[in-house]
N, C-alpha and C positions, 0 to 999 in steps of 0.2 A: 700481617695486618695488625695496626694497633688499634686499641680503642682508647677516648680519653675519658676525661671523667664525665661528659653529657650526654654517654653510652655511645657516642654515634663514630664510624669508626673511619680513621685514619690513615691508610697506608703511604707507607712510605717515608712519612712526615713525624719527626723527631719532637719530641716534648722541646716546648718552649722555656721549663724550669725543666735543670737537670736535678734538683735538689728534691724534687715530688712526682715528676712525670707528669705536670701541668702543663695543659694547651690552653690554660689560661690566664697563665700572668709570666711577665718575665723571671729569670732567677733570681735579680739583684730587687724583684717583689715579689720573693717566697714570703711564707709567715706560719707555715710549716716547719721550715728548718731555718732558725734564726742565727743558731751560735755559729759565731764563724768558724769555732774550730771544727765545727762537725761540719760543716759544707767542706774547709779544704780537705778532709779527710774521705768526705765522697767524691772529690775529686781526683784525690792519689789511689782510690782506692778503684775505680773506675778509668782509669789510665786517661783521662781527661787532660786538654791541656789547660793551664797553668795560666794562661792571659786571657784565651776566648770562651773558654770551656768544652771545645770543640774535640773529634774526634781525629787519628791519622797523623799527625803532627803531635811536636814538642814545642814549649813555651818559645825555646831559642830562635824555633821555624815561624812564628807565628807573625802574620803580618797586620794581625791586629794593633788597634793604638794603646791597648794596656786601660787601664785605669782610669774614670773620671772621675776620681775623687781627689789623688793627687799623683798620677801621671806614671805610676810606676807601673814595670810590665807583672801585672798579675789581674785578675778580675774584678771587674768590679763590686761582685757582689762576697767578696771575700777580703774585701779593704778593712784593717782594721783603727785608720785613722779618721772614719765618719762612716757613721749608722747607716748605710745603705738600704740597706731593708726595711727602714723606717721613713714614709712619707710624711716632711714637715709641708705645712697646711697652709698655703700661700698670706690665708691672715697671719699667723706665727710668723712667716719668715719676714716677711715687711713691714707686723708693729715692731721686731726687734731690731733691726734697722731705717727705720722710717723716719727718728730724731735729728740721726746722720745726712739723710738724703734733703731732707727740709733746708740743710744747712748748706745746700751747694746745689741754688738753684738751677746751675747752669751746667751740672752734669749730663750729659747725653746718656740715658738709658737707649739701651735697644730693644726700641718698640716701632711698629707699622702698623698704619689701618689696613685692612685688609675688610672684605667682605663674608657672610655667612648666610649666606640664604639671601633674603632681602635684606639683611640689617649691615650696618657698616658698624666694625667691633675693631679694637685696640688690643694687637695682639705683642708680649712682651715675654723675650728669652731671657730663659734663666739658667745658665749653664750647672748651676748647685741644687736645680731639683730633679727628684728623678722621676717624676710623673710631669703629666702635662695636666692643667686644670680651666673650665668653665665657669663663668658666673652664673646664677641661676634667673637674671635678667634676660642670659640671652636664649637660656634652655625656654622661661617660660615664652618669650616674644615668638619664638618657632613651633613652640608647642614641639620639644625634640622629646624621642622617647630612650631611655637607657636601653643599653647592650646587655647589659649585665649587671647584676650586683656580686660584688666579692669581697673577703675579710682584708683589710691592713691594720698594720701598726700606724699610728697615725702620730703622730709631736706637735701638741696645741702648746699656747702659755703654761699651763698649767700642769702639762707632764704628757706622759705616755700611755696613750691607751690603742684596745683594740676593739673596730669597727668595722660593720658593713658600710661598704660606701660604692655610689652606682657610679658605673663608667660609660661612656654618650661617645657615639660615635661621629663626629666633626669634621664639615669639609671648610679648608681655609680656601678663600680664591683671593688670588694677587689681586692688587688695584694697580700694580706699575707693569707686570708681565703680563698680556693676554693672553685665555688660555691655563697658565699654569695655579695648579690647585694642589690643596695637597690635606689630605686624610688623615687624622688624629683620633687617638682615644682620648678621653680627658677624662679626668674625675669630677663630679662636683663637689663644688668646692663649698657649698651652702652659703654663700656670701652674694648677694644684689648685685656686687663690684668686688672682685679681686682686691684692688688698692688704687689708690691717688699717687699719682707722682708728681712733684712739682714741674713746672712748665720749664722746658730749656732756654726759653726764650731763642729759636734759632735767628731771627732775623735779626738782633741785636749780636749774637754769637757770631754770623757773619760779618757783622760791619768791625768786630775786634780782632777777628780770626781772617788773614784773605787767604786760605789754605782751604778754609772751607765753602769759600764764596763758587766756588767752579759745582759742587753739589748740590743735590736736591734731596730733599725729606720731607714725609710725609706728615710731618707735624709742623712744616711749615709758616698754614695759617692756622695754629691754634693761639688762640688770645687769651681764654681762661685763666686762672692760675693754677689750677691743678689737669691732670687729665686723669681718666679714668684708663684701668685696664680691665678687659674683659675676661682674656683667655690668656693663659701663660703656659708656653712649650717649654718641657725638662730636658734633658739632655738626650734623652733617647731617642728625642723626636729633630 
């Protein structure tokens, strides 16, 4: 029988960080064990495999997808071509490409409304982050209460630091599937609005594109010139 670290005990059920013996944050958000050389080395040293982190198996066997960071078969949370272990802060990640995106208004981000309670929220994937995050418009409109609070590393403009930051537990409901829902952690992210994206303009994108004219999107009928996003899902999710 195991116990975790909020004394209440476990059996059966493996630490979610193999790197502390945490049932509370994944490995690849440890902030315990940061250097990567010391994870691979708790990994060789623990007969671990080498892609999943997983036990019984060899990297070669492993039918995991390897790496989201760039594709190779090892761990994610042991990539040493981008900080894993450090959560950039959805305002960071989109003032530093926000100049770009202004510039090509007619890029299709992937984003859908989707529903959260009673509110209708703009939810946008982000395959390069490794949390999922809340705006604090939609935490206060629900009156939602945190899961928890926990330490990260965090990457604002201004550098790297380490903070407590609460994690809100989040049901998305389809607005196109009935029915299908689907349950999130998210951090908050301290921001009214995630970010502005400029409008794709679809219904002009159709009448240039007849590739896309047979589709539907739920941005549709937006007319604005920006939209907001509320919630943005990391790669985990």
């Amino acid at each position: 029988m195991l116990l975790g670290n909020n004394g209440r005990s476990r059996p059966n059920q493996r630490p979610t960080c193999v790197y502390c013996n945490s049932y509370d944050h994944s490995s690849h958000n440890c902030t315990k064990v940061l250097d990567v050389a010391a994870r691979r080395a708790l990994i060789q040293r623990n007969g671990l495999c080498w892609n999943c982190t997983g036990t019984g198996h060899a990297a070669s066997q492993c039918r995991s997808r390897g790496c989201w960071n760039c594709q190779a078969k090892h761990h994610t949370s042991i990539c040493n071509k981008a900080r894993s272990t450090v959560d950039l802060l959805p305002s960071s990640r989109v003032e530093k490409s926000m100049s770009s995106l202004m510039t090509q208004a007619s890029t299709l981000h992937p984003t859908l409304l989707a529903k959260v309670g009673s509110e209708t929220v703009r939810v946008m994937f982000d395959s390069g982050a490794g949390s999922s995050y809340v705006c604090t418009e939609v935490i206060t409109k629900l009156n939602l209460r945190p899961l928890r609070k926990e330490q990260r590393c965090i990457e604002q403009m201004f550098g790297t630091t380490r903070g407590n930051v609460e994690v809100y537990s989040v049901t998305i409901e389809s607005l196109a599937v009935e029915g299908f829902s689907l349950e999130v952690e998210c951090i908050n992210a301290e921001k009214d609005v995630l970010t502005h994206l400029p409008n794709p303009r679809i219904k002009a994108l159709k009448e240039q594109q007849s590739r896309l004219r047979r589709l539907e999107f739920s941005e549709e009928g937006t007319e604005s010139d920006s939209i907001e996003v509320h919630i943005i899902l990391g790669a985990a999710d």
